[in-house]
C-alpha positions as CSV (number, residue, x, y, z in Angstrom):
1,X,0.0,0.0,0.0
2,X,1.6,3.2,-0.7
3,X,1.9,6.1,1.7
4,X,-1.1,8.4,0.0
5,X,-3.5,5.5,-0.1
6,X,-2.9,5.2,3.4
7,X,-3.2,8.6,4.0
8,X,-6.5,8.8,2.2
9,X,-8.0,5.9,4.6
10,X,-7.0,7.5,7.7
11,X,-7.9,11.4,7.2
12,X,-11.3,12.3,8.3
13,X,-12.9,9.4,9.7
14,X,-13.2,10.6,13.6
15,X,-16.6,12.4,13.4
16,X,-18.3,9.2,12.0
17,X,-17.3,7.4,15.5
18,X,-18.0,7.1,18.8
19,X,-22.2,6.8,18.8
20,X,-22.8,5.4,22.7
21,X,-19.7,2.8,22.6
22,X,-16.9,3.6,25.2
23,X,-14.4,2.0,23.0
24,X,-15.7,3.9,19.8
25,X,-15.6,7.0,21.9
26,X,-12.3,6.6,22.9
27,X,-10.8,5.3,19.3
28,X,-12.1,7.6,17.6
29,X,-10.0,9.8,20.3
30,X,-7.0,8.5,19.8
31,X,-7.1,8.8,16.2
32,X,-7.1,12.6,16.9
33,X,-3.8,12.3,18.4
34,X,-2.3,10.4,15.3
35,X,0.5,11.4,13.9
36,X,0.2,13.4,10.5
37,X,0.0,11.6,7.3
38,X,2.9,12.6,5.8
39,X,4.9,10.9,8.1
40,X,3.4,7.7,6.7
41,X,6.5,7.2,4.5
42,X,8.6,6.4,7.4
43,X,6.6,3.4,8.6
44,X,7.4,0.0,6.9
45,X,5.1,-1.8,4.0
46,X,3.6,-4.1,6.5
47,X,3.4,-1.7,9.4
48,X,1.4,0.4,7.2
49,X,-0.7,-2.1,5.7
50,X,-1.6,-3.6,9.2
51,X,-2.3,-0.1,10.5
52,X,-4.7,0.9,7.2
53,X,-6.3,-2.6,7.8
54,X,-6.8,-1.8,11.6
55,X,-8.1,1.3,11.1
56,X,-10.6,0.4,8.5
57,X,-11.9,-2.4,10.6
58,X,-12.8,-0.2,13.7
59,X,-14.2,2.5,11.8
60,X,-16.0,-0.1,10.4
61,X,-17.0,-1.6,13.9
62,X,-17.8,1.8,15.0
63,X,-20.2,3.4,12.6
């Protein structure tokens, strides 16, 4: 996965979280404290692709 697709999967999502669930509430927390995109590049292929993965699942969890 390269660093913009990853980028694009993890901007934006926060407002879509955290209905009643206290571990939605507090995910979609966290991902306000993530580091900026950009600095995707410096995390390895599989880091990254474990993190989009992640990521995806809970917002999908979470909606």
């Amino acid at each position: 996965m390269t660093a913009a697709a990853l980028a694009i999967l993890l901007t934006g999502c926060a407002a879509t979280m955290g209905g009643g669930d206290a571990g939605c509430a507090s995910y979609a927390e966290a991902r306000l404290a993530r580091p900026p995109a950009e600095s995707v590049a410096e995390v390895p292929p599989a880091w990254a692709g474990w993190i989009a993965d992640l990521d995806d699942r809970m917002m999908g969890t979470c909606r």
